[in-house]
N, C-alpha and C positions, 0 to 999 in steps of 0.2 A: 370549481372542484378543489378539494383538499389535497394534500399532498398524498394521502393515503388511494383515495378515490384515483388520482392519477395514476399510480406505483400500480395497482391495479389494472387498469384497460390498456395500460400503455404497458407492459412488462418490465419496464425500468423501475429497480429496486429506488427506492424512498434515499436509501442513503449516497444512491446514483444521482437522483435528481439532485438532491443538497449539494452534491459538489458541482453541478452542475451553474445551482446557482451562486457557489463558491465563485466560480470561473467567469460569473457573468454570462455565460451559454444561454440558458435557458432562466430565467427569471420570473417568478411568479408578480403579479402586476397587481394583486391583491392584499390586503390582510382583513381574515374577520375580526371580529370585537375582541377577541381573546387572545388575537397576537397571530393567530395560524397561518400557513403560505395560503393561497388561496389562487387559483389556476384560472384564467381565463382560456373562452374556446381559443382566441388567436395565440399563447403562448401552449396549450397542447400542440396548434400545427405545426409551431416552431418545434417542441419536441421528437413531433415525428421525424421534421426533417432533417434534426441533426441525427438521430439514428439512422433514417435511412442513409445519410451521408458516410455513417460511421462508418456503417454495413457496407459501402464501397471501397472503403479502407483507407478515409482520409484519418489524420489526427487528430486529437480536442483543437490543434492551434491550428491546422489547416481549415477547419471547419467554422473556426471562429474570423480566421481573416476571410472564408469565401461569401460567411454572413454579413459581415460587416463593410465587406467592400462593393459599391453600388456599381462599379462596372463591371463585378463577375458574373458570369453569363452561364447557364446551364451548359450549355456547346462548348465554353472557356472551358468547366471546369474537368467534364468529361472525355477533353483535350488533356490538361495535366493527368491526369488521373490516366490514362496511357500513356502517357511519357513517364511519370514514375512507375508504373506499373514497368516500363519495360526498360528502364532503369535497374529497377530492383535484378529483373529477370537476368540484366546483361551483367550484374554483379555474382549473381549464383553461376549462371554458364564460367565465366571468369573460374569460381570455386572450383566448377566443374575439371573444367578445364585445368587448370594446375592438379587435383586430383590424379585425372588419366595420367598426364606425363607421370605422375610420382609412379604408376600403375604401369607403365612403359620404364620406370629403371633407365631414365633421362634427366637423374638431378644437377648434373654439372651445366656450369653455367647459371645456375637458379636456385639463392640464396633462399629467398623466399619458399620455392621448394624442400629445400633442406630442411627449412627449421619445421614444415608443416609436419615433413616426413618423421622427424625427431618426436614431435607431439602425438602426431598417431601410434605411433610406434609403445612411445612411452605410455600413452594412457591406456593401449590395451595388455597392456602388462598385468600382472597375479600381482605385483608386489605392488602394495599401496606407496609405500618410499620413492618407487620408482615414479611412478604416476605421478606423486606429487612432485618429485622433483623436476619430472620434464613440464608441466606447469609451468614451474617456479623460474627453469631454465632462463638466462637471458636472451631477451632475442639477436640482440644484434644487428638492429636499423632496419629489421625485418617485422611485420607489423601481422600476428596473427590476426583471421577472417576470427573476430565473435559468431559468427552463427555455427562455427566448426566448435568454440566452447562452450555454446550454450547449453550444445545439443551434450557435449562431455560434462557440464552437471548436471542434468539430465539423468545420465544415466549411471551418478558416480552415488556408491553406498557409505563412502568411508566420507566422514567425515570432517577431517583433516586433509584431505587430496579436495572434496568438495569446498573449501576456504580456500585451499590455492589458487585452482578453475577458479571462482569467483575475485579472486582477486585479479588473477590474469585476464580476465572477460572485462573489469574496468579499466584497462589497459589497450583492449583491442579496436580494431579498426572493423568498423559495419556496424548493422543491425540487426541488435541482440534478442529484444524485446519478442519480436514473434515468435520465433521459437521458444524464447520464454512465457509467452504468454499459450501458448500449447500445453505446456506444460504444466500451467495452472488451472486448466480445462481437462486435466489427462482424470479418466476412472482411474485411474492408480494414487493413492490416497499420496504414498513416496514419494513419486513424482511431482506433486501438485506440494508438496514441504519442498521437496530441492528447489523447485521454481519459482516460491513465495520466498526462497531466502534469498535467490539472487535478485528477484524482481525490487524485493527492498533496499538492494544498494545503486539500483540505479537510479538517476535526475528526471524527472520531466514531469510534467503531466497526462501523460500516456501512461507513467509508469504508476502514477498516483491512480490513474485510473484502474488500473489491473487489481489494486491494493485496495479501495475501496471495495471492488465486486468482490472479494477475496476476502468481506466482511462476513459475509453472509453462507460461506464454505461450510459445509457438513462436518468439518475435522477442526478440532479445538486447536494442534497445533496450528495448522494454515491460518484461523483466523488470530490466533498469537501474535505468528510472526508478522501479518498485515497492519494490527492494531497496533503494535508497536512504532513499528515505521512511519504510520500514519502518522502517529504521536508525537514522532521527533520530528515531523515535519511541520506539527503546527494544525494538522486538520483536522475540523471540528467532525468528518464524518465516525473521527474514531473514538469518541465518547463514548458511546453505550458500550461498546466492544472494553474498553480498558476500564468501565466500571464493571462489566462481568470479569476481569483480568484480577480486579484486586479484592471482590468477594472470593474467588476460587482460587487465590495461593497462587504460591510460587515462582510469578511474576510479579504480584501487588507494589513492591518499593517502585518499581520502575516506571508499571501502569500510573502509578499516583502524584510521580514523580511531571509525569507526563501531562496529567490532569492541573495540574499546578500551573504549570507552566500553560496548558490551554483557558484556563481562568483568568488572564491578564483584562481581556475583558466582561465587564460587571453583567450585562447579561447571560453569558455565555456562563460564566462564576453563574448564577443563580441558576442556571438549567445542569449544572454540573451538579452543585451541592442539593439538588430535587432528585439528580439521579442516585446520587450516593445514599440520599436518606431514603428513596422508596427499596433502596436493596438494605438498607439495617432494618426496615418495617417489617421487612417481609416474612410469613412466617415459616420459610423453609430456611433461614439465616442462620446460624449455629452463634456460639457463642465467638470462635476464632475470627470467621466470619465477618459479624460483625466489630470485632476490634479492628482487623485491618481497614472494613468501611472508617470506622472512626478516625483512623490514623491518618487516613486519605484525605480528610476534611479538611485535617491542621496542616495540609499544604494550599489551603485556599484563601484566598485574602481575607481578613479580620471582620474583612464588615457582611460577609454571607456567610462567615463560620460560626461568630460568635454568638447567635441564637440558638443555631443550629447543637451547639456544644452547651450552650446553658440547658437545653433541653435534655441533654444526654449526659449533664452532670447528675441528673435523678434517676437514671435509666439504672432497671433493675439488676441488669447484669454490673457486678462490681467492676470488672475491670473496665469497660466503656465508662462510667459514672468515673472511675479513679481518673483514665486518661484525660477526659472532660473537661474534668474540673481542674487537673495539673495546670492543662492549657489556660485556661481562664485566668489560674491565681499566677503564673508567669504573667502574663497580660497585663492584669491588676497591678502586679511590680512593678514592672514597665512602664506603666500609664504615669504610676506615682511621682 
């Protein structure tokens, strides 16, 4: 099966699979004549059951070490998987827990209470100053719960108090990530940007993963802020996304910037400069449009550019034919 044909029966998006088989996960064990993944039955079954595994809430890296490792045992794993689960749980009761006492007016003695009490307090404040300041607060060897900040960008509007929280949330102690990954699941278009911006400053491949599926979002910013991060990260799933970033303005230096940098190699360089040229072909492309396609080109290595821009030295629109050809005859200088 194709990678399409899969993305299909399986409901795992196409640019899901790719990272997947980024990661070594899931690997198609095929290629047809033409270059394309190409799925065997026994790599579907693998499919299914790293999602089912997903679905029980291990990690891409947990799921990857219980595949690969031959003495993990069905009974093992469903062993761990209740001892993190009740892990997790005895760290929320813990939240819980400190909470009540703050709710009992028992913070002496309890530093870490204090500074919680300080945070709450501050973030439900009118005044954004204040909010961001208690944020910004020092702690003082006291180590804010992340899921008590995720949930405060989450639900913060201003966006200056929202850059603080996230900055304090890369600071904090726990796990962030599901409540932020909530968040980018929320019907509320707000919510699902506040939690694609903080989902993009965090590390891992959990976090990569959220940002992938956050390709594919109904809202142009969420899939913005995804494709960018993607970008600075190196991944190839966020290619189409940051050639639609740099036909539609406003982002394009950055998208292109990005795409350059993802060109290092020559294959990848040739499915990039194929993407760029099917969006100047197209005929809803405007003339702006395609300049900035154009523009995007010249951050591509010389040896997939330079057909690409002889061709677009004759292109009807003058300003792509001028940029084209600039490039070319700097080149030519060069060369001499």
């Amino acid at each position: 099966m194709l990678i399409g044909d899969v993305a299909r029966r399986s409901g795992v998006s196409t640019r899901m699979l790719r990272h997947y088989d980024a990661l070594g996960l899931v690997r198609p064990t095929g290629r047809t004549s033409g270059g394309y993944r190409e799925y065997s039955d026994e790599d579907a079954r693998r499919l299914f059951q790293v999602e089912s595994l997903r679905s029980l809430g291990l990690s891409l890296r947990q799921i990857t070490q219980a595949l690969q490792d031959p003495t993990c045992t069905p009974a093992g794993l469903v062993s761990d998987l209740i001892r993190w689960t009740e892990e997790r749980l005895d760290r929320e009761r813990q939240l819980l827990d400190r909470l009540r006492t703050v709710a009992a007016s028992a913070p002496t003695g309890w530093p870490d209470v204090l500074r919680i009490t300080e945070l709450i307090t501050g973030l439900n404040s009118p005044s954004a100053a204040l909010r961001q300041q208690s944020a910004l607060a020092p702690a003082e060897e006291v180590r804010v719960p992340a899921e008590l900040l995720a949930g405060a960008v989450l639900a913060e509007a201003d966006p200056n108090v929202a850059g603080a929280l996230r900055w304090a949330l890369g600071r904090a102690d726990g796990e962030a990530l599901a409540t932020l990954t909530s968040g980018v699941h929320s019907t509320n278009v707000d919510i699902r940007r506040r939690a694609i911006q903080a989902v993009a400053e965090l590390a891992g491949d959990e976090a990569t993963a959220v940002l992938v599926d956050a390709l594919d979002d109904p809202d142009p910013t969420v899939r913005r802020h995804a494709a960018l991060a993607l970008g600075a990260q190196g991944e190839v799933a966020a290619v189409p996304a940051l050639v639609d970033l740099v036909a539609e303005g406003g982002h394009d230096v950055e998208a292109a910037e990005h795409l350059g940098a993802l060109s290092d190699d020559l294959a990848r360089a040739e499915q990039i400069v194929s993407a760029l040229s099917d969006e100047l072909a197209a005929p809803t492309a405007d003339s702006a449009a395609r300049s900035r396609l154009t523009q995007a080109i010249l951050e591509l290595p010389r040896t997939v550019a330079q057909p690409v821009l002889r061709r677009l030295s004759r292109d009807d629109d003058p300003v792509v034919a001028w940029t084209a050809a600039a490039y070319l005859e700097d080149e030519d200088a060069t060369s001499r």
